[in-house]
FILUMTOR-415933 format. One record per residue (C-alpha): residue in three letters; x negated, y, z. Coordinates in Angstrom, 1 decimal. Each point is the difference from the previous one (the first is absolute). Example, Ala and Ser with C-alpha at 12.3 -4.5 7.8 and 13.67 -1.06 7.14 Angstrom:
site residuo->ala&u->-12.3&v->-4.5&w->7.8
site residuo->ser&u->-1.4&v->3.4&w->-0.7
***
This chain:
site residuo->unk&u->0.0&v->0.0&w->0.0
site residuo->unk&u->-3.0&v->2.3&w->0.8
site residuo->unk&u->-1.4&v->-0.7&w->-3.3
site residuo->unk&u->3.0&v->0.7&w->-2.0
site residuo->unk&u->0.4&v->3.2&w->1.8
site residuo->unk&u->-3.3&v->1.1&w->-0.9
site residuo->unk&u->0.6&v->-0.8&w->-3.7
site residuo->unk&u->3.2&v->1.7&w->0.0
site residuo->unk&u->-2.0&v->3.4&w->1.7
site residuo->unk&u->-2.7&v->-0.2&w->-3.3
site residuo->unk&u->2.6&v->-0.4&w->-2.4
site residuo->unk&u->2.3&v->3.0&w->1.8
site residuo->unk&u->-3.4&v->2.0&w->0.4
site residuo->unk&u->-0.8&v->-0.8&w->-3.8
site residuo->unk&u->3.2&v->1.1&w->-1.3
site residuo->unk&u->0.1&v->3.2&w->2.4
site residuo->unk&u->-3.0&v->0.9&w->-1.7
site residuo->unk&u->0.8&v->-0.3&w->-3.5
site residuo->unk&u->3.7&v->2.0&w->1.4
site residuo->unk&u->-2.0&v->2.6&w->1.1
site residuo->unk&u->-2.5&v->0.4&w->-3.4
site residuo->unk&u->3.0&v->0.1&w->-2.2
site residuo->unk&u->1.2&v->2.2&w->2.1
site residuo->unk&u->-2.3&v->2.5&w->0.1
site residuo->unk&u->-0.5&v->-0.2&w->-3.9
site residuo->unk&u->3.7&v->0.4&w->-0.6
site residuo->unk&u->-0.4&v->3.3&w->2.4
site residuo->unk&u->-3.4&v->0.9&w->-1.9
site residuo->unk&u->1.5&v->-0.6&w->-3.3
site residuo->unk&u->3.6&v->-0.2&w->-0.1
site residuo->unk&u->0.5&v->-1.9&w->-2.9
site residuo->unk&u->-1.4&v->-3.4&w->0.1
site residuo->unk&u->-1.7&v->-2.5&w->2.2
site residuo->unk&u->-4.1&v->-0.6&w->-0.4
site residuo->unk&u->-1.5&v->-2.7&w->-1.5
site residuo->unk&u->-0.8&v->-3.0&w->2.4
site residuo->unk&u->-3.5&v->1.0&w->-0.1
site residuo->unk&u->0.7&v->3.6&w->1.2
site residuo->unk&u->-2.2&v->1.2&w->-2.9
site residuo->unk&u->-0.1&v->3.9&w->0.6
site residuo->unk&u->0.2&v->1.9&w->-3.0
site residuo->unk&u->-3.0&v->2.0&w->-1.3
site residuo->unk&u->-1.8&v->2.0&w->-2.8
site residuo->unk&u->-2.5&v->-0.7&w->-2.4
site residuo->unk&u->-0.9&v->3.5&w->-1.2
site residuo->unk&u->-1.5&v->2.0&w->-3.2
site residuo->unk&u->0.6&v->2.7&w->-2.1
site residuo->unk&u->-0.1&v->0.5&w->-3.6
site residuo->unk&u->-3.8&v->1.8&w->-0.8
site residuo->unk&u->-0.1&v->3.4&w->-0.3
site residuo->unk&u->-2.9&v->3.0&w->-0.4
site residuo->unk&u->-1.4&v->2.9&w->2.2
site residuo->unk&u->1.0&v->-0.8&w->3.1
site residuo->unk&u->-2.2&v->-1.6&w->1.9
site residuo->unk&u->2.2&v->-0.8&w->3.5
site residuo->unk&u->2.4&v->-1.9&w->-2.4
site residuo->unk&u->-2.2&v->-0.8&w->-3.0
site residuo->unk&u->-0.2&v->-3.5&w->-2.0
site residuo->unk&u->2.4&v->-3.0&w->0.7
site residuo->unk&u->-0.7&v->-0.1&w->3.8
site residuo->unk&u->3.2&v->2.0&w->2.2
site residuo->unk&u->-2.3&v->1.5&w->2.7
site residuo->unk&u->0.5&v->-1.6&w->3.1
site residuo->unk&u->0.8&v->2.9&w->2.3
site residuo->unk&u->3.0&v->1.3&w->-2.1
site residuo->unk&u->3.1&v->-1.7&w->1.7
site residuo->unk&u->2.9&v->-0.5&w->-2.5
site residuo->unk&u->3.9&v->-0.7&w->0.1
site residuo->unk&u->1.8&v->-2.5&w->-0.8
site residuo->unk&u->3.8&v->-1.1&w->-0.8
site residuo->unk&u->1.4&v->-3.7&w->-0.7
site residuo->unk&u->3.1&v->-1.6&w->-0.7
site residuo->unk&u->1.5&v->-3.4&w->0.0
site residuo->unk&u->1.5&v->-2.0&w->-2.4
site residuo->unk&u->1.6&v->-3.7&w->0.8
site residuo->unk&u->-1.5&v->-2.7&w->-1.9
site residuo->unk&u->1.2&v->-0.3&w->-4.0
site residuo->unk&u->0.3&v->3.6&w->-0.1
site residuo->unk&u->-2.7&v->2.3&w->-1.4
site residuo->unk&u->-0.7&v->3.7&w->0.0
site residuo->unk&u->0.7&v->0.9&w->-3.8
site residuo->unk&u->3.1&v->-1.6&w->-0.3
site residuo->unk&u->1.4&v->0.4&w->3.7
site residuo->unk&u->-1.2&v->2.7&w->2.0
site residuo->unk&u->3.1&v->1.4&w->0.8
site residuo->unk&u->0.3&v->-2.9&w->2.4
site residuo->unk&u->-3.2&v->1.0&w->2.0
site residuo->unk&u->-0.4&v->0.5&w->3.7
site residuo->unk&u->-2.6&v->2.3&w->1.7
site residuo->unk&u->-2.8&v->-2.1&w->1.7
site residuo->unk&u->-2.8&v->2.3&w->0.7
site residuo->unk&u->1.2&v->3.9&w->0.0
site residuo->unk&u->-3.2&v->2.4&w->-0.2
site residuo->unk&u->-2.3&v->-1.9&w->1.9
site residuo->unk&u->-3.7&v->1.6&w->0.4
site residuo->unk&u->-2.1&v->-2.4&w->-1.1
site residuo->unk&u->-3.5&v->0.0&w->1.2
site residuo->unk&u->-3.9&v->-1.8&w->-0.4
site residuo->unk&u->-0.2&v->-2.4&w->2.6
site residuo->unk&u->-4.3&v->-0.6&w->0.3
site residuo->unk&u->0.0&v->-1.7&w->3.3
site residuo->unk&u->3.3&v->-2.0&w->-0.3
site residuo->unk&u->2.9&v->-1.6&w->2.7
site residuo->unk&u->1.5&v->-2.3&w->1.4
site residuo->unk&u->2.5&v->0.1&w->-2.8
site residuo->unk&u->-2.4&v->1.1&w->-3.4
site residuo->unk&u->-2.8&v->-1.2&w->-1.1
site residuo->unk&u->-3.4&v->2.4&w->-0.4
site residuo->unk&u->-0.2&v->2.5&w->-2.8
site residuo->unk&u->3.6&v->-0.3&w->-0.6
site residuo->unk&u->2.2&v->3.3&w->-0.7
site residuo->unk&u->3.5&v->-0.9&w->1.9
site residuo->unk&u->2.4&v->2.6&w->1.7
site residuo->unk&u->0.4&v->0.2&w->4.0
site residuo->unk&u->3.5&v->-1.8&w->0.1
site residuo->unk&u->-1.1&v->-3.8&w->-0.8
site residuo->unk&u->2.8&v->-0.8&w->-2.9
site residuo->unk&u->0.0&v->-3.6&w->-1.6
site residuo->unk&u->0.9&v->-1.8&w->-2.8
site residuo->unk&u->3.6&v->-0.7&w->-0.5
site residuo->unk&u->0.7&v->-3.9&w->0.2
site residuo->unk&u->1.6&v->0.0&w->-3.6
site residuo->unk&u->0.2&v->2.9&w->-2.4
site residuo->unk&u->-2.2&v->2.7&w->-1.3
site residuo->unk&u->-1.1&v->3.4&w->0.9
site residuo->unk&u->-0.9&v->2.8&w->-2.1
site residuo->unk&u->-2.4&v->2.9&w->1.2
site residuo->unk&u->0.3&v->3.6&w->-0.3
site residuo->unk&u->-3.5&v->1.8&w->0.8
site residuo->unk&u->-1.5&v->3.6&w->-0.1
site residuo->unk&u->-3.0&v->1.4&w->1.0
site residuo->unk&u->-0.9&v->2.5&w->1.8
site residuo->unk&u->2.7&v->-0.9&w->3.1
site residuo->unk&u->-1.1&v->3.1&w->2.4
site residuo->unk&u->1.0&v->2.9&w->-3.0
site residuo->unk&u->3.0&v->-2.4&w->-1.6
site residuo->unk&u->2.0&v->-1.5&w->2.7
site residuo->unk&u->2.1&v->2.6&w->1.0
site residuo->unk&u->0.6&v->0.6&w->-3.9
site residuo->unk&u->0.9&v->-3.4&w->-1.0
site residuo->unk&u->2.6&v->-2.3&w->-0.4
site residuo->unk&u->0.9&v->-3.3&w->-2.0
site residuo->unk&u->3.2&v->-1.8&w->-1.2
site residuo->unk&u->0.1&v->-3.2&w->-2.4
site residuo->unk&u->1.5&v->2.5&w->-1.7
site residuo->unk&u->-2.4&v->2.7&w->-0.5
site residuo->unk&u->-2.7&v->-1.6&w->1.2
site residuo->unk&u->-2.5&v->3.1&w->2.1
site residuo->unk&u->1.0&v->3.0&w->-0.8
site residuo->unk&u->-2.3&v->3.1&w->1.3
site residuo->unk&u->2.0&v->3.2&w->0.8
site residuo->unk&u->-1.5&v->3.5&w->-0.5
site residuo->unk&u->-3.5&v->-0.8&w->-0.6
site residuo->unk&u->-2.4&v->2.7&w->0.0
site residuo->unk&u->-3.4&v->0.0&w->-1.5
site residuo->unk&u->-2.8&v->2.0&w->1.5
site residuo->unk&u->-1.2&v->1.1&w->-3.6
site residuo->unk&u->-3.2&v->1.1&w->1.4
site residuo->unk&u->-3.3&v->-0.2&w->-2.5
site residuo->unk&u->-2.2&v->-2.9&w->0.8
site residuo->unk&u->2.2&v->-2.1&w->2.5
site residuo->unk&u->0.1&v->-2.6&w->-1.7
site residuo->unk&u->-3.9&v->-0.7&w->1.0
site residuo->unk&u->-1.0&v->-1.7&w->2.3
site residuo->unk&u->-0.1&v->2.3&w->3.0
site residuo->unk&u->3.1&v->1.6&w->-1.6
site residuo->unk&u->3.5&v->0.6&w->1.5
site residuo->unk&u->1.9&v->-1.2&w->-2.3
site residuo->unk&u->2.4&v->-2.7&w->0.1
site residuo->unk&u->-0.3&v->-3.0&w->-1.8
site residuo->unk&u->3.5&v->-1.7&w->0.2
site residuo->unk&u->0.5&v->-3.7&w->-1.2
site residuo->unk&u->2.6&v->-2.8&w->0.0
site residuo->unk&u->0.0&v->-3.8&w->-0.2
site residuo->unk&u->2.5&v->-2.4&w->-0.5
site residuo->unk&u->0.3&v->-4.1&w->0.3
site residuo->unk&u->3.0&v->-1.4&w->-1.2
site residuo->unk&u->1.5&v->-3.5&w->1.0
site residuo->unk&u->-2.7&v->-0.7&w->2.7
site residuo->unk&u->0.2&v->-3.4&w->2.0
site residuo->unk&u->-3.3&v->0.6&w->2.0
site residuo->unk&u->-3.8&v->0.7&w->0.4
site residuo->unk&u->-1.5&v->-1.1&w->-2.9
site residuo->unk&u->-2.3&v->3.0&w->-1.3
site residuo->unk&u->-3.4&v->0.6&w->1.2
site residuo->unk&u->-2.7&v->3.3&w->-1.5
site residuo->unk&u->-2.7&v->1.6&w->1.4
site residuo->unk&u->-0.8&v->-3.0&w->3.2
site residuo->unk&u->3.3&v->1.2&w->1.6
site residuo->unk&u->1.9&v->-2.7&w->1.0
site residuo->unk&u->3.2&v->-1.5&w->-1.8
site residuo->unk&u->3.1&v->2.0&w->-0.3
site residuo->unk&u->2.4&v->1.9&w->-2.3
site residuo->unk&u->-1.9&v->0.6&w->-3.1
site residuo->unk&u->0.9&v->4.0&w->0.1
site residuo->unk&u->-1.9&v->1.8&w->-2.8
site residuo->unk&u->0.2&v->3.5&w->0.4
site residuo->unk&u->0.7&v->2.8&w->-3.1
site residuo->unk&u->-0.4&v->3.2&w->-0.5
site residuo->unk&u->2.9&v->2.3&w->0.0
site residuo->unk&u->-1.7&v->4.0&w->-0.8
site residuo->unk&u->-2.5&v->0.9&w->-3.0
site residuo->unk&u->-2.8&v->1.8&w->0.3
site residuo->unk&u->-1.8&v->2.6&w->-2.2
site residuo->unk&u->-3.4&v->1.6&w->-0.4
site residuo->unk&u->-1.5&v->2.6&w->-2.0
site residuo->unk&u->-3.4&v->0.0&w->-1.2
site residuo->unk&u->-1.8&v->2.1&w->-2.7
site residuo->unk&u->-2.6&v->-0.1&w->-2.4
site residuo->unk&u->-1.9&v->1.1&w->-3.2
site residuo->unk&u->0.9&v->-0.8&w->-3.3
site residuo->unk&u->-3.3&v->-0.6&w->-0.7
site residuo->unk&u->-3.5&v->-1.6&w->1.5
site residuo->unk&u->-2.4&v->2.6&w->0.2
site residuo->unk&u->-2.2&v->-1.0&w->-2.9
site residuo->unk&u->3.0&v->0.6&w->-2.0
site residuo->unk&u->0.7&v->3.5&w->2.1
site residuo->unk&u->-2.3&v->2.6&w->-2.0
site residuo->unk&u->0.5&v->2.9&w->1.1
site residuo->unk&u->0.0&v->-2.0&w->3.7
site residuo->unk&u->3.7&v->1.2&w->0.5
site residuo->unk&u->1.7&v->-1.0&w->3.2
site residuo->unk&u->2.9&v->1.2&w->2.4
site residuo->unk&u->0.8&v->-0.1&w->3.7
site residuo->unk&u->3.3&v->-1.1&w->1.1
site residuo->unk&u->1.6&v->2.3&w->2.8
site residuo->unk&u->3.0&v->-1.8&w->1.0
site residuo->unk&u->2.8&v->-2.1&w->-1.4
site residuo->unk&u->3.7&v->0.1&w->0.9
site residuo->unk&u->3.2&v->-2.2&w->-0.8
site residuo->unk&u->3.1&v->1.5&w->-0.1
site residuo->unk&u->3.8&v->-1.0&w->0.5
site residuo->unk&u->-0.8&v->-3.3&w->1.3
site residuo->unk&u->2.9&v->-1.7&w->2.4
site residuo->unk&u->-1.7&v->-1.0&w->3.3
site residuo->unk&u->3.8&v->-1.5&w->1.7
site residuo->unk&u->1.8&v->-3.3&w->-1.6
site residuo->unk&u->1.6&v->-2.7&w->1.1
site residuo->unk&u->-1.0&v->-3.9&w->-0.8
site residuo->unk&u->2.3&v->-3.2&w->-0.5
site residuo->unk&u->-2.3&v->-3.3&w->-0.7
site residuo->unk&u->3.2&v->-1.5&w->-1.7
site residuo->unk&u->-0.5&v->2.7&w->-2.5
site residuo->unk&u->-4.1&v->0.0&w->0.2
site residuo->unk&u->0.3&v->3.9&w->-0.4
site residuo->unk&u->0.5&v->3.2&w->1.8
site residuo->unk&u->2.8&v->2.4&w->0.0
site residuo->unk&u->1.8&v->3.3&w->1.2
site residuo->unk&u->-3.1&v->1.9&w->-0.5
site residuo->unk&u->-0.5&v->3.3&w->1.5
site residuo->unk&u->-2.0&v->2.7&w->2.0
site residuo->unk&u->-2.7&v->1.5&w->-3.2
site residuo->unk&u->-3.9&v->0.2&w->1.0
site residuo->unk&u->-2.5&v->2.1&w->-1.7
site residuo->unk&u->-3.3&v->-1.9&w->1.4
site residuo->unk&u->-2.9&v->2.0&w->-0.6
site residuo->unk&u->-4.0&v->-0.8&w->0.2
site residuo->unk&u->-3.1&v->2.2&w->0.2
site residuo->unk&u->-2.9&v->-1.4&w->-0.9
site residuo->unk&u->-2.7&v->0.8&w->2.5
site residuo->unk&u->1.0&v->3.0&w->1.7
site residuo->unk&u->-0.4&v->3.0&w->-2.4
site residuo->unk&u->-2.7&v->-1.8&w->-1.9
site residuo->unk&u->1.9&v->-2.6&w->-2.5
site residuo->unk&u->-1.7&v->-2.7&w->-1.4
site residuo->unk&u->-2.4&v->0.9&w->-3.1
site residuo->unk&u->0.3&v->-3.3&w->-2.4
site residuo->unk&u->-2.8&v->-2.4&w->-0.3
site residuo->unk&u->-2.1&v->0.8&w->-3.7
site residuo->unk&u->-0.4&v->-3.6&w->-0.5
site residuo->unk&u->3.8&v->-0.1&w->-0.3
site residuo->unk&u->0.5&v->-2.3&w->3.1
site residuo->unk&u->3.6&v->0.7&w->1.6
site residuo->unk&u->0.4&v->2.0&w->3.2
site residuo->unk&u->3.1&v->-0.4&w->2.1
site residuo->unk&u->1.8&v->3.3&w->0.3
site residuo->unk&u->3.4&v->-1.5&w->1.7
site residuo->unk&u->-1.1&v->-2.5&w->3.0
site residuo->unk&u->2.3&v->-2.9&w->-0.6
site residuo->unk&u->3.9&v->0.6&w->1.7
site residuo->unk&u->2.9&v->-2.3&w->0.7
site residuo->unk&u->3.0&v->0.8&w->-2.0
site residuo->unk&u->3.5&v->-1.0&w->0.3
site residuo->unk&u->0.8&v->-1.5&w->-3.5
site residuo->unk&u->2.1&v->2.3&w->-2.6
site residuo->unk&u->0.6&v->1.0&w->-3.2
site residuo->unk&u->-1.7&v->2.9&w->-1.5
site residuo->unk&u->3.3&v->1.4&w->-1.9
site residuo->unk&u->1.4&v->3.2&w->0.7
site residuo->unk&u->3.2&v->-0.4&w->2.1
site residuo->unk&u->3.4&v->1.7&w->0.5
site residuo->unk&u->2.7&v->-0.7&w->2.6
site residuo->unk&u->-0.6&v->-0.6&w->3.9
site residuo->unk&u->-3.3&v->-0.8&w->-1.0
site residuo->unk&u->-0.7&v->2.7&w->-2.3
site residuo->unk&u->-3.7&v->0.8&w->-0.8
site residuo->unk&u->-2.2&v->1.5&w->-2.4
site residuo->unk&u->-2.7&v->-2.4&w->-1.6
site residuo->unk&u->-2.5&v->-1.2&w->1.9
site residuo->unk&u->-3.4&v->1.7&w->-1.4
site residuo->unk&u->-3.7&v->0.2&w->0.9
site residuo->unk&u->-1.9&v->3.2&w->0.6
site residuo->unk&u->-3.8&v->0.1&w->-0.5
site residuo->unk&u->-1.8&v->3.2&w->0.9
site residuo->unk&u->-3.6&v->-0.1&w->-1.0
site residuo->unk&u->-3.3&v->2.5&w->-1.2
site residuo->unk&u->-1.1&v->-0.5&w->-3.4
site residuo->unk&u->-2.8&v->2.5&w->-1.4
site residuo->unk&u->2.2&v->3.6&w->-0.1
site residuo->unk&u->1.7&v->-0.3&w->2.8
site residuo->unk&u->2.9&v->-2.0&w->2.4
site residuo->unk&u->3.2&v->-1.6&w->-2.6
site residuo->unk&u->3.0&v->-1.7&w->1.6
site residuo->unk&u->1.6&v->-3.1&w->-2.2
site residuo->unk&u->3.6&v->-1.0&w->0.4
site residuo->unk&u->1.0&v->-3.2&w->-1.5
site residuo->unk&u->2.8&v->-2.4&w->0.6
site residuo->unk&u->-0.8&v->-3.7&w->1.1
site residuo->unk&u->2.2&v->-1.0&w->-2.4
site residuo->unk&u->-1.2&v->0.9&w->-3.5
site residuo->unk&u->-1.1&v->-2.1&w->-3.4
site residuo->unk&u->1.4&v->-3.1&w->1.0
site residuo->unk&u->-1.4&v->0.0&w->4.1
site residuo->unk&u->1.9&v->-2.8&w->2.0
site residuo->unk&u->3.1&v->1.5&w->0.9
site residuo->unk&u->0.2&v->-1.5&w->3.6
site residuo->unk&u->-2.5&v->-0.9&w->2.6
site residuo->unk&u->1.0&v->-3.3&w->1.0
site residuo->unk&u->-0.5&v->-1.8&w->3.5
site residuo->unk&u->-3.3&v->-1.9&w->0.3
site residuo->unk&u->-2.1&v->2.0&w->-2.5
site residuo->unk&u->-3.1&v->2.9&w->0.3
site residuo->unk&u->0.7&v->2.7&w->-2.9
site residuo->unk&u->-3.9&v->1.1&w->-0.3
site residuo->unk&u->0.6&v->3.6&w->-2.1
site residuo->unk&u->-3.4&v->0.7&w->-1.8
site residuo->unk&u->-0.6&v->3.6&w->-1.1
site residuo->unk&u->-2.4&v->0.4&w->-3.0
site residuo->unk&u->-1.3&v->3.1&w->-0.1
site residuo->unk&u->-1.2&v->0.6&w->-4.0
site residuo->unk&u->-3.7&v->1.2&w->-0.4
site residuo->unk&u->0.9&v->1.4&w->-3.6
site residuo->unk&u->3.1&v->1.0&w->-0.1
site residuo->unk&u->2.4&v->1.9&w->1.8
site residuo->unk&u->2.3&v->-2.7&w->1.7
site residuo->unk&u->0.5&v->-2.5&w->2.3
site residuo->unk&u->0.9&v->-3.6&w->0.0
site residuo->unk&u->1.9&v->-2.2&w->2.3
site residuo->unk&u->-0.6&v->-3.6&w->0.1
site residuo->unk&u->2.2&v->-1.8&w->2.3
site residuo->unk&u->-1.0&v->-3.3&w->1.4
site residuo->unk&u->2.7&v->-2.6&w->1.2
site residuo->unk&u->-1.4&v->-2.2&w->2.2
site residuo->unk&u->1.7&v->-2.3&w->1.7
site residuo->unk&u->-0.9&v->-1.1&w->3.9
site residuo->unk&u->-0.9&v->-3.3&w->-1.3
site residuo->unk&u->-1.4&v->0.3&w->-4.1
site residuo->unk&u->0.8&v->1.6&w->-2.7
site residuo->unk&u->-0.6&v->3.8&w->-1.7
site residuo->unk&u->2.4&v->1.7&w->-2.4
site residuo->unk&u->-1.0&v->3.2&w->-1.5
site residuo->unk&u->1.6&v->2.7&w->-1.7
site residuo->unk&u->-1.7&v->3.3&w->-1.5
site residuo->unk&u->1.0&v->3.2&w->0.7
site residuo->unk&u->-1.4&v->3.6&w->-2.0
site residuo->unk&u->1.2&v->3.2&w->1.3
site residuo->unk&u->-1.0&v->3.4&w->-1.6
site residuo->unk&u->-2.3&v->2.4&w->2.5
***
């Protein structure tokens, strides 16, 4: 009778036990019981490579940059594509953080959020992620509808923030669709979500040259570039990932750049480029003049400079002779002014190039 007691305790103390995990992930979770294993969910991060910025440069997400992150369940047979609409929050705008040392419930270099979530039983989840969490969280929201949508987002706009000891902001988004659990694993961190990040702003720089090397330069002509300006450009919009644009822009910028203090930048003879515009994050637009609520004038670029006879001014729009007539998200616009050592005009080649490969150009000739 003692014995039979004793088995009856382990298999009451065994069942309270497994009472009180399901428990406790139905509280955590709300929508499904864990997996038998308890296998706590995690991320396997990276980020689509990108230029200039060396705090978030390459295909490596820097490790003291915590993200957010969203997901929603689906029952098993039902995907995301063809029945979101029957989707139920499962993590809602977790930070999610590098873990170096590890728990008792993660592993090591694993990036996992402070509320231990685990995989559903049966089903799928699909993850919503953003980057940076500390500027977007209070901005942000997601829906299987909309997926995240950012309200009212404000670029800084502020000439050379996108460098690497820049301000600027360098906002990014992930999504995993139909995920059953922690099969990814990049850069030694340990298995998780496979969450690869992409960039959501443009940048653009300006540099400046010569048309000519200087053995080609006879008269050994050359000019000095005071400062360059961009006009009309939108600096507020609103994002939907759904859509994979933004929208509702608004508030118009004039972001302006001395070179140097008061002494500009006198171009190289040997018709090497100089850069006259430190590279800036920019919320992706269209360069079109614009009527309405959103009414603007077309965005142009001002270049004040010293050739020999005294200071000139030139005022041309960015969106001339066939120039791209947007500036997409993910992409650096590198502007190129060629300053003619014959003639009387300058030139504008305009680079495309996007974070990862890839240059476009397009020539533009102005009169001076």
């Amino acid at each position: 009778m003692t014995m039979l007691t004793k088995a009856m305790k382990i298999r009451i103390g065994t069942a309270a036990a497994v009472l009180a995990a399901v428990l406790t992930s139905c509280v955590s979770n709300e929508v499904a019981q864990p997996v038998s294993e308890d296998i706590p969910i995690t991320y396997s991060v990276l980020q689509k490579s990108m230029a200039t910025r060396s705090a978030v440069s390459g295909i490596t997400y820097p490790q003291g940059v915590p993200f957010g992150s969203f997901a929603y369940y689906l029952p098993a047979g039902k995907t995301w594509r063809d029945d979101k609409e029957y989707a139920r929050i499962y993590i809602d705008n977790d930070e999610v953080t590098y873990d170096k040392q590890g728990t008792n419930s993660f592993a090591p270099n694993s990036w996992h959020s402070e509320i231990v979530h685990y995989w559903p039983k049966t089903g799928t989840l699909t993850f919503f992620s953003y980057s940076p969490y500390e500027k977007l969280q209070g901005k942000i929201s997601c829906s299987p509808e909309n997926g995240l949508m950012i309200n009212s987002w404000t670029a800084g706009m502020e000439p050379g923030d996108a460098e690497g000891t820049g301000t600027g902001v360098d906002l990014m988004i992930a999504q995993s669709v139909n995920q059953t659990g922690n099969t990814s694993s990049a850069s030694g961190y340990q298995a998780g979500v496979s969450t690869a990040f992409q960039h959501i702003c443009c940048q653009v720089e300006v540099q400046a040259k010569l048309s000519a090397a200087e053995e080609d330069n006879k008269d050994k002509k050359t000019y000095t570039v005071n400062s360059v300006s961009f006009n009309n450009l939108w600096t507020k919009a609103n994002y939907s990932s759904n859509v994979g644009t933004w929208i509702g822009h608004s508030d118009l910028e004039h972001p302006s750049y001395t070179i140097n203090g008061t002494e500009g930048q006198t171009l190289d003879l040997k018709g090497s480029p100089s850069r006259v515009f430190p590279s800036m994050i920019v919320i992706p637009q269209n360069l079109l003049e614009a009527s309405g609520s959103s009414a603007r004038e077309a965005p142009s670029i001002t270049i004040e400079y010293t050739p020999k006879g005294g200071d000139r001014t030139t005022v041309t729009k960015l969106l001339a002779n066939g120039h791209n007539d947007i500036w997409r998200p993910g992409k650096k616009y590198v502007i190129t002014i060629i300053f003619s050592v014959d003639e009387a005009y300058i030139e504008f080649a305009t680079s495309v190039k996007g974070w990862e490969t890839g240059v476009n150009r397009d020539d533009i000739t102005i009169g001076n």
